[in-house]
N, C-alpha and C positions, 0 to 999 in steps of 0.2 A: 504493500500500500504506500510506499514510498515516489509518492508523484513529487517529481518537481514545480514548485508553486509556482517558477518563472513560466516553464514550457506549457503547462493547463491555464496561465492567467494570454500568454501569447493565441494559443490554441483558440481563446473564445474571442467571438466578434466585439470585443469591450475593450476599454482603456489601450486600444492601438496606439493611436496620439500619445501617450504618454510613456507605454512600456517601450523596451527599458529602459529604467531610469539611469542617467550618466551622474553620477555622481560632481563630476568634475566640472558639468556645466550645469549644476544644482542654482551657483549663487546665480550666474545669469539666465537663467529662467525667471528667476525671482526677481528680479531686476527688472527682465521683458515684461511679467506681469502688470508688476507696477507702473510701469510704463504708461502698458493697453489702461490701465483702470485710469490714469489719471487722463489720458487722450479720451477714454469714451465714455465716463459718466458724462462730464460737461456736455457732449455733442446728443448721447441720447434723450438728454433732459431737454434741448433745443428742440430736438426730432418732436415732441410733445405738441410743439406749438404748433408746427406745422398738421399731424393727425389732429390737434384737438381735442386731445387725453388729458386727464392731471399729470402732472410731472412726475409722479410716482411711477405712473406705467412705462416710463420711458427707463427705469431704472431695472423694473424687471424683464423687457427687452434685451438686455445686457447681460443681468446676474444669472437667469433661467437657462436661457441659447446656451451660453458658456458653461455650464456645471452638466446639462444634459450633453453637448458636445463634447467634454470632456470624456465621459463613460462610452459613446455610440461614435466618436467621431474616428477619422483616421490619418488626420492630417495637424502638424505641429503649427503652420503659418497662416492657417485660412483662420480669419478675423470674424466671429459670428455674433450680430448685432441688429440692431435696426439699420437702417440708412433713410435718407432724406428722398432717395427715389420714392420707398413703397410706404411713406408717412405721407406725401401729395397724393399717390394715388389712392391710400385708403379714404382721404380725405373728401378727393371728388367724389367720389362712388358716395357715399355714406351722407353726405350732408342731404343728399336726393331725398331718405325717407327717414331722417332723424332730427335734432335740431344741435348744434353741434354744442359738446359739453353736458348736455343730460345724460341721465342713468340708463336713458334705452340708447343713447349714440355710444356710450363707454361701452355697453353689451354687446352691441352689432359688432364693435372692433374686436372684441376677443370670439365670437363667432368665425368672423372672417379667418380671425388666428389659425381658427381649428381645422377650417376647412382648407386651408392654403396649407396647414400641415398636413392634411391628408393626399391633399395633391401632391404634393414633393417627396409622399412615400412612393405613391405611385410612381412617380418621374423615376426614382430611383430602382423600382423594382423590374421597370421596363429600358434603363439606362437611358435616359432623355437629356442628359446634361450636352449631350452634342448642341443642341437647338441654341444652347447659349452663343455659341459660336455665329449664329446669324444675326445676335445683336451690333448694329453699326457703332465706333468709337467717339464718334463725330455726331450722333446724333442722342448718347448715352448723355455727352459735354454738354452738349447746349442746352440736354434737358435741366441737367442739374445744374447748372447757370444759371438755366428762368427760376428752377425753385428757389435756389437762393437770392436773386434778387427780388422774389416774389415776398419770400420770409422777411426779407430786410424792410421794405416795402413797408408791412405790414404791421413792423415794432416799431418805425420810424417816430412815429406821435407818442407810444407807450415810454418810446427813452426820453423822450420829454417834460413827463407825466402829463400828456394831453389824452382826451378821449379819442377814439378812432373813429374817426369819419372817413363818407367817400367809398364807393364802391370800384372797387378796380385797384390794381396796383399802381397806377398812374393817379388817379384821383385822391389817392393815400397818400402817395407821397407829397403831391401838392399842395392836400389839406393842411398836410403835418407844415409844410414851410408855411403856408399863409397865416399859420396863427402860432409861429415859431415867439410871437411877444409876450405869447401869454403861457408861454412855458413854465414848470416846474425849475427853479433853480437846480435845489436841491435832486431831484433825480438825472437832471441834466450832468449834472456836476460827478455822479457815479456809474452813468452813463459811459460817460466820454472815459473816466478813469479805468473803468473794463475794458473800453475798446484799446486803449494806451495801453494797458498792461498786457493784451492778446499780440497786438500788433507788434508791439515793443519786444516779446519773448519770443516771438516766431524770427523777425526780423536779425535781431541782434544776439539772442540766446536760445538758439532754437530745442537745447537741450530740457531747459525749463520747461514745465506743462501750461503754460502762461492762463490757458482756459479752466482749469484748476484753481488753479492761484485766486483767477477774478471773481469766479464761485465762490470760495470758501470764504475772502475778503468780503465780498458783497452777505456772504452770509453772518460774517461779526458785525460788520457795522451795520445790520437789519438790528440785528441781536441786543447791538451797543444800545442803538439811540431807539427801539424800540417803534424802529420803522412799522411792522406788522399791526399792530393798534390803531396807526393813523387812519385816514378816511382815504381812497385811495379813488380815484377820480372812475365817474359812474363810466360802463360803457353801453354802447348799443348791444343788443342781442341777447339770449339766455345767457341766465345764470351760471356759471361753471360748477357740477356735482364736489360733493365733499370729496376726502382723497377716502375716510372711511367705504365709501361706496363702490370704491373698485373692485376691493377684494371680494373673490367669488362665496358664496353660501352654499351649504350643503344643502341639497334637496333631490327627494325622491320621482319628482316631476321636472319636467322639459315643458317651457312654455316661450313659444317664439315672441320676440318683440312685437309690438302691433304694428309697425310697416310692414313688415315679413309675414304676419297673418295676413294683411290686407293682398299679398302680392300671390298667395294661393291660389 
């Protein structure tokens, strides 16, 4: 009964990515990790704004992917997370029969979740990863171009502390400079110091996690001066769900959103 634990832990389809462990490049794995943690909390907590989830969701896009890919995955470098592609896409689709930031739009997204996981078992049990190959590079770019100048666009007036007006990424932005007078100092002023300390870390010290940095910052001096109490300028549209409200409930029934009944 003397099995060897390395050959039977290799043998199953689990912890590939990981086995075996090198010893000798232990600390820089540990190093890598930190790396990826400090590069992609900051960016999946963005990914949020763009789907129109609480920020919380954007953190277990992160934690989840990567503990589950850890165990089933088989590759050391492929980076498994949200991205900003399929946070716009889930975004159009979904605003159609939900209203965005309610507890039945928070539901339809983990829905979608499940069902795009079951299609990518599929892909894989039929080997479909070729099809990736007919995505254009050139037109992957300019998607994710418009998204981000779409996202930018859209907090333009929030780095202000102005309300959001204006329909259109062009109307937004315009809004935002025509009433640049009646700006928010004070979020102005912590604004610009985020984008200085991103720009400035990328630019000059690209070693630095600079979007880390401006998180954690931005999160002492919420902290300090007790920013989260203040009254925080209304905006248009529903209300955004608690972060309470994400997390899923055990129950013995399945009952479809009401846009998704109605769509029967």
């Amino acid at each position: 009964m003397g099995i060897d634990k390395h050959r039977s832990a290799q043998g199953l389809p689990l912890f590939r990515g990981l086995l075996p462990v090198d010893r000798s490049q232990l600390s820089g794995d540990i190093v890598a990790g930190i790396t990826l943690a400090a590069l992609g909390i900051p960016e999946v907590m963005g990914y949020t704004k763009i789907s129109g989830t609480p920020v919380v969701t954007g953190l277990y896009t992160l934690l989840l992917p990567v503990i589950v890919f850890a165990v089933i995955g088989g590759s050391r470098h492929l980076v498994v997370a949200a991205d900003s592609a399929t946070a716009a896409i889930l975004a159009s689709m979904l605003v159609l029969v939900a209203a965005v930031g309610t507890p039945e739009y928070v539901g339809l997204t983990s829905l979608v979740a499940l069902i795009v996981a079951g299609l990518l078992l599929v892909a894989r049990i039929f080997k479909l990863g070729f099809l990736a190959d007919f995505l254009s590079r050139s037109a992957l770019i300019g998607f994710l171009t418009g998204v981000g100048i779409q996202v930018a666009g859209g907090d333009l007036a929030g780095m202000m502390g102005l309300p959001k007006e204006g329909h259109g990424v062009v109307a937004e932005i315009a809004s935002a400079f025509a009433r640049m007078g009646s700006a928010h100092l004070g979020t102005l002023a912590i604004s610009a110091t985020v984008l200085v300390v991103i720009v400035g870390c990328t630019r000059f010290a690209p070693r630095i996690p600079g979007a880390l940095l401006a998180v954690i910052g931005a999160i002492i001096v919420s902290a300090s001066f007790d920013l989260s109490s203040r009254r925080a300028p209304r905006r248009r549209g529903p209300t955004r769900c608690a972060t309470r409200s994400v997390l899923p409930r055990t129950s013995t029934s399945w009952v479809l959103p009401a846009p998704m009944q109605r769509l029967r």
